[in-house]
C-alpha positions as CSV (number, residue, x, y, z in Angstrom):
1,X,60.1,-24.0,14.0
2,X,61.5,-27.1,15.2
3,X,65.0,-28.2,14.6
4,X,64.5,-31.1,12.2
5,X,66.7,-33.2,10.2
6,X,65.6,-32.8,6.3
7,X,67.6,-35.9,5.4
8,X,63.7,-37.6,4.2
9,X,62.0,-36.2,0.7
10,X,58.5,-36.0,1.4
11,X,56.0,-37.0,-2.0
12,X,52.5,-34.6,-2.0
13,X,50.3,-36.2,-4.3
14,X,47.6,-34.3,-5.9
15,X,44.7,-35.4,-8.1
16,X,43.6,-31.9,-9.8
17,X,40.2,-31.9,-12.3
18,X,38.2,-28.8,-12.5
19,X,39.5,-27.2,-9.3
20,X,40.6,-23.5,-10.5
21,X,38.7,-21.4,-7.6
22,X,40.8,-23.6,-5.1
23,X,44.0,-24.9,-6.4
24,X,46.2,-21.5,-5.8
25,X,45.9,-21.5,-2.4
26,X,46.2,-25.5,-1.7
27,X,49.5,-25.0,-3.5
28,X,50.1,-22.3,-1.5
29,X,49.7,-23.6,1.6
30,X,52.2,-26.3,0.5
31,X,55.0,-24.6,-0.3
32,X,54.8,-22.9,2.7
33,X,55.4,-26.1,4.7
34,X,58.7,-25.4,7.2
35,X,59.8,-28.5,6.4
36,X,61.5,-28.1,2.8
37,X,62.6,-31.2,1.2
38,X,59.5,-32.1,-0.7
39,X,58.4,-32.9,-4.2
40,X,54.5,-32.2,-5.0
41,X,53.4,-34.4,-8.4
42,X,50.0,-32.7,-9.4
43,X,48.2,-35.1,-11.8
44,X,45.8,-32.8,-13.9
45,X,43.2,-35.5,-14.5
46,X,41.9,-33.9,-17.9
47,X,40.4,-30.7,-16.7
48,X,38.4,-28.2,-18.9
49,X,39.1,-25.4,-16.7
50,X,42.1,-23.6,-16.2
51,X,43.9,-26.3,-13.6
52,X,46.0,-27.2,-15.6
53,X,47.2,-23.7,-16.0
54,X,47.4,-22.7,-12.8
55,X,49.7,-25.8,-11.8
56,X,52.0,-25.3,-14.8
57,X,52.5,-21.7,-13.0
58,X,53.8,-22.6,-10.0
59,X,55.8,-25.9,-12.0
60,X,57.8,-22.6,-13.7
61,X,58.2,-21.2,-10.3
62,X,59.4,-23.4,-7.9
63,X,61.6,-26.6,-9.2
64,X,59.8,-28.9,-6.3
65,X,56.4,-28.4,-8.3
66,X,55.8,-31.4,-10.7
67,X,52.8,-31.5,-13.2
68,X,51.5,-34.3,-15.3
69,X,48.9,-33.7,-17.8
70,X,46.2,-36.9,-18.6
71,X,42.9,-37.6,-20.1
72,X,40.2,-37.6,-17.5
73,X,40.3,-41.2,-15.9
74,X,39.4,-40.3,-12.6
75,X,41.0,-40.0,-8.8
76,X,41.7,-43.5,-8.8
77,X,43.9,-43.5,-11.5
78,X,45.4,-40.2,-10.5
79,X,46.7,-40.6,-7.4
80,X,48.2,-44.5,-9.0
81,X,50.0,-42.5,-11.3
82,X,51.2,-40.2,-8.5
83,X,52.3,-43.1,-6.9
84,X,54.2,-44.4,-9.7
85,X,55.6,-41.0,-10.4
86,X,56.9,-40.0,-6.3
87,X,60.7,-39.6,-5.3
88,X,60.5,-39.6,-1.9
89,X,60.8,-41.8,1.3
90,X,57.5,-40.8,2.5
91,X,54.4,-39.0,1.1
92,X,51.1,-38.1,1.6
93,X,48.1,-37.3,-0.5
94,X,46.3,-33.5,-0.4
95,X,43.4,-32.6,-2.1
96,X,43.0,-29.6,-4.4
97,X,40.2,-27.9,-2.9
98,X,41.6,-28.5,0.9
99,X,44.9,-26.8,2.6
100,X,47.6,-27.8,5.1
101,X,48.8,-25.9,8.2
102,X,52.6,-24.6,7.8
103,X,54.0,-27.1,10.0
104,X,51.9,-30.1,8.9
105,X,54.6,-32.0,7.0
106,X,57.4,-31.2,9.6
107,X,54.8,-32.2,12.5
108,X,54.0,-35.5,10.7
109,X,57.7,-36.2,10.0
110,X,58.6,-35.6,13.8
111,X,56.2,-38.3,15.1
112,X,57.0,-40.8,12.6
113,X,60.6,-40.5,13.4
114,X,59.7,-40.2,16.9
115,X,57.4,-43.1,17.6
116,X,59.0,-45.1,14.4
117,X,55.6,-45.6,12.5
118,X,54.7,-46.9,9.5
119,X,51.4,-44.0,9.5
120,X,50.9,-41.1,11.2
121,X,47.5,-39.4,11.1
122,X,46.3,-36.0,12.0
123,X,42.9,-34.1,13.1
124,X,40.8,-32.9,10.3
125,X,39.2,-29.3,10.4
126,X,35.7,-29.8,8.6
127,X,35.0,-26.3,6.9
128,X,32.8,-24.3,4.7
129,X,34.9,-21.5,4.4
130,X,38.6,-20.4,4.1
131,X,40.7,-20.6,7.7
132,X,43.9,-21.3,8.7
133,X,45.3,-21.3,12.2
134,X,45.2,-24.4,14.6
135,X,42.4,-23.6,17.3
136,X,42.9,-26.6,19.6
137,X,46.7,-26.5,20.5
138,X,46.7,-28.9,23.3
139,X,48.1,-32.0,21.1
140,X,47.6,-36.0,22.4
141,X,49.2,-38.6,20.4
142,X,47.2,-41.8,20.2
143,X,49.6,-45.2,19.4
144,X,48.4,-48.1,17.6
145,X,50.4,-51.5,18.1
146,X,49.1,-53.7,15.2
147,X,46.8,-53.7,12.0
148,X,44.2,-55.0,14.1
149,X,44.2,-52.0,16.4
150,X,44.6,-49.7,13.5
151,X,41.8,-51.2,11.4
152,X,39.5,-51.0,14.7
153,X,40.1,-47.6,15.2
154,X,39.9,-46.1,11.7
155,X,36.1,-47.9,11.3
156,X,35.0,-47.3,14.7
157,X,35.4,-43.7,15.4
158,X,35.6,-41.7,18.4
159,X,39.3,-39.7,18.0
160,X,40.2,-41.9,14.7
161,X,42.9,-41.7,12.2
162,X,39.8,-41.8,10.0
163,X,39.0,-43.9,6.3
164,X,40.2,-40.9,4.5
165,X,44.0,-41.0,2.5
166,X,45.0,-36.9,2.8
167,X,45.5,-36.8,6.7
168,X,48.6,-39.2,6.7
169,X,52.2,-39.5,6.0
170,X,53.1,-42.5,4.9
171,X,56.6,-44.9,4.4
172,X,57.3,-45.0,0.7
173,X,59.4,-48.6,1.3
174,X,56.3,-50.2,2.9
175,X,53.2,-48.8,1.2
176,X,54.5,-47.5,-2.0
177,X,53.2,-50.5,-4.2
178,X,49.5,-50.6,-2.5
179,X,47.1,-49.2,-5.4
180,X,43.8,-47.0,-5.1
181,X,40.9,-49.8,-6.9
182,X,39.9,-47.5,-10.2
183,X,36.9,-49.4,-10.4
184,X,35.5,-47.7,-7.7
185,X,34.1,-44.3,-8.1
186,X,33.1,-43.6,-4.4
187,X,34.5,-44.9,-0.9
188,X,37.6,-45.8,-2.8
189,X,39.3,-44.4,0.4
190,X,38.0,-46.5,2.5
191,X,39.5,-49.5,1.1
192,X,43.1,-48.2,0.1
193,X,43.2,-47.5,4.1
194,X,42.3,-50.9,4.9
195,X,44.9,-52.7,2.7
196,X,47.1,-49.7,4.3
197,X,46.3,-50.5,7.6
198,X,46.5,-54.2,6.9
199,X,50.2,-53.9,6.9
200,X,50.9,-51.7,9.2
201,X,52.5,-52.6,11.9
202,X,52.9,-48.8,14.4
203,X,50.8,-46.3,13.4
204,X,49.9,-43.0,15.5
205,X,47.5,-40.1,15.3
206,X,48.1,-36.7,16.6
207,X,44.9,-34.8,17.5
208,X,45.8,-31.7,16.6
209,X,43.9,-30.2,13.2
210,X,46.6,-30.1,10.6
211,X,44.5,-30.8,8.0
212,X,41.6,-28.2,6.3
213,X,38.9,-30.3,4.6
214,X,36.8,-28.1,2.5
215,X,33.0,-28.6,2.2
216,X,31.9,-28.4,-1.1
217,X,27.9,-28.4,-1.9
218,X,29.0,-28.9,-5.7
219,X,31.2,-31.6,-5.1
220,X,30.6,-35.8,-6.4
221,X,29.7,-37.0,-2.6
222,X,27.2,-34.8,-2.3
223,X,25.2,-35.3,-5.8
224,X,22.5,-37.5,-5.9
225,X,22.4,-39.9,-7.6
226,X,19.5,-40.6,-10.9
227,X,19.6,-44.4,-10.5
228,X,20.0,-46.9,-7.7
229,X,23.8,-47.1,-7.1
230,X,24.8,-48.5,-4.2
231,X,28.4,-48.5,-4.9
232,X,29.3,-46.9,-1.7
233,X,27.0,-49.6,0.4
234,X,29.1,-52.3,-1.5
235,X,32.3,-50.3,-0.3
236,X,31.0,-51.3,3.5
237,X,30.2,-54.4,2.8
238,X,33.4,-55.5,1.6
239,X,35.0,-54.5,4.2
240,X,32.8,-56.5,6.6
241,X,33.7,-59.7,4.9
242,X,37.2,-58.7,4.9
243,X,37.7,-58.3,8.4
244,X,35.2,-61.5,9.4
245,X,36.9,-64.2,11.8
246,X,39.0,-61.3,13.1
247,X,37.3,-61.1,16.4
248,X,36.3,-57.4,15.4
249,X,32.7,-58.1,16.2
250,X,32.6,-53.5,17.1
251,X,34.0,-53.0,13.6
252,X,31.5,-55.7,12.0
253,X,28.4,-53.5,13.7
254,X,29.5,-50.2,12.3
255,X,30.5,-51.7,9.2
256,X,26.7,-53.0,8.6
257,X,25.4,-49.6,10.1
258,X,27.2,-47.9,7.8
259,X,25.6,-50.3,5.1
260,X,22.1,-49.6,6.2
261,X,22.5,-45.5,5.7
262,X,24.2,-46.0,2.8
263,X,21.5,-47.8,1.4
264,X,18.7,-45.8,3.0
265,X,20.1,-42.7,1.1
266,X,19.9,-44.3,-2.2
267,X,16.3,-45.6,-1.6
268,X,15.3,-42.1,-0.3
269,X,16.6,-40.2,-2.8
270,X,17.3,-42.1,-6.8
271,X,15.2,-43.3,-9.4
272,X,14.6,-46.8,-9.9
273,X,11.7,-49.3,-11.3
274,X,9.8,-51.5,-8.9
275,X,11.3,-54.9,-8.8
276,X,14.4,-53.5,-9.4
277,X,16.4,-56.5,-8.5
278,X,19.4,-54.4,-6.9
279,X,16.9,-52.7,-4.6
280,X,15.7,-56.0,-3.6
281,X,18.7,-57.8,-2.5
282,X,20.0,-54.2,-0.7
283,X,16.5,-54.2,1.3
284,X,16.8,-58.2,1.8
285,X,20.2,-57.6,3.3
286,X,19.3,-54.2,5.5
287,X,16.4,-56.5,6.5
288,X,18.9,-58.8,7.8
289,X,21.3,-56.8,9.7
C-alpha cells in the first residue's frame, strides 16, 4: 500500500436497475479500495428486483454507503442525480455489474496529484466471467496537454482513455456541473466525455487494468433492436460536427466510420418498411462518406 495523503473524499457513483446477481460483489470490491475516504451514492433507478435491497444492506453496514431510491428514469438521469447528490473533491462513476481492483481509487488519486490532472484514466479488463488480479503489471502513463489532444485520443484509439465515463477520476470543482444528455438512451457516454474532455486541460491514462468491465449477453447494447433506431449512429455524428474546423481530420474519419457500422447494424438486423424515410437519409449519408 502506498503512503497516501486521504485529505481528498472521493464520490463513486452508481446507477443500479435490475442488477441483483452482480451488485454484492461491485460493492464489495469498493469498499475494499485502500484508499478510505470515500462516499459511494447508489441511485436505485426503480428496480423490480431485489437491488434495492441489497444496497440498503450495505447502507446499514458501512456509514460511506449512500442509497437513493427513484422511479425508473434511466442511466442518464441516474448518474445526474448522483452528481447532484456527491460530497467529494473528486469522483468517479462504476457500474453495477463491473468491479474495481483494491488499489484503483488510491492509484487514480496518486497520478492526479502527481501529474496535477483534471482526468485520469485507466486500462479496462473486457470479461465474461468473474476475475480479479492485475495481469499486466508493467504500468506506462500516457499525458495529454490539451482538449484537443485528449479529444483525439479518446475517438481514435490505439492505448486510449476511451469514450466510456467508469475508467476515470475526475475533479469535482471543474466537471461537477457537466450533465449526462437523458434524452439519449445509447452512446450517451460518448458525449458526456467529449464536453469532459472539452474542458480539460491535463489529463493522463495509466495502462494498467484497474477497471473489470463485465460482458453481459442480456444487457441493452447488445439487444437488437425491432425498428430502425439509429440513435447511436446520430451519437457519431454529432460528434463529427462538433469537432469540424478543429483540424482533427483522424478523429473526423473514425467518427464517420463509426457512423457507417453503426448504421449497417441497424439495416442488418431491425424491422423497418421500405421507403422508410430514416433509412433513406442514413444510406444517403453512408453513401456519402
Amino acid at each position: 500500500m502506498m503512503n497516501v495523503d486521504e485529505k481528498d473524499k472521493i464520490s463513486v457513483i452508481i446507477p443500479v436497475y435490475n442488477v441483483q446477481a452482480y451488485i454484492e460483489r461491485c460493492l464489495n470490491s469498493i469498499l475494499a479500495q485502500t484508499y478510505t475516504n470515500f462516499e459511494v451514492i447508489c441511485i436505485d433507478d426503480g428496480s423490480t428486483d431485489e437491488s434495492g435491497k441489497i444496497c440498503d444492506t450495505f447502507e446499514k453496514k458501512d456509514k460511506r454507503v449512500h442509497v437513493c431510491h427513484i422511479e425508473n428514469h434511466g442511466v442518464s438521469y441516474a448518474r445526474n442525480l448522483g452528481l447532484s447528490m456527491m460530497q467529494g473533491e473528486w469522483f468517479c462513476y462504476v457500474d453495477p455489474d463491473d468491479w474495481i481492483e483494491p488499489n484503483y481509487i488510491e492509484r487514480m488519486y496518486c497520478i492526479a496529484n502527481e501529474k496535477q490532472c483534471d482526468v485520469v484514466a485507466c486500462g479496462i479488463d473486457k470479461t465474461y466471467e468473474y476475475v480479479t488480479g492485475i495481469k499486466e503489471k508493467n504500468e506506462h502513463i500516457l499525458m495529454f496537454s490539451s482538449s484537443e489532444e485528449c479529444i483525439r485520443n479518446y475517438i481514435c484509439g490505439g492505448t486510449t482513455m476511451h469514450g466510456l465515463v467508469w475508467n476515470k477520476l475526475y475533479n469535482a470543482e471543474k466537471f461537477k456541473d457537466i450533465r449526462f444528455d437523458e434524452n439519449l438512451k445509447v452512446n450517451e457516454d460518448c458525449m458526456y466525455i467529449y464536453e469532459i474532455m472539452s474542458m480539460c486541460g491535463r489529463a493522463c491514462l495509466t495502462t494498467m487494468k484497474l477497471y473489470h468491465w463485465y460482458i453481459r449477453q442480456d444487457s441493452a447494447c447488445h439487444k437488437r433492436a425491432d425498428r430502425a433506431d439509429f440513435s447511436a449512429a446520430e451519437v457519431f455524428l454529432k460528434l463529427y460536427e462538433k469537432i469540424q474546423g478543429k483540424g482533427m481530420e483522424d478523429a473526423q474519419k473514425v467518427l464517420r466510420r463509426n457512423y457507417i457500422v453503426s448504421v449497417v447494424q441497424v439495416l442488418l438486423y431491425a424491422k423497418y418498411e421500405p421507403g422508410n424515410v430514416d433509412v433513406t437519409l442514413a444510406k444517403k449519408r453512408c453513401k456519402e462518406w
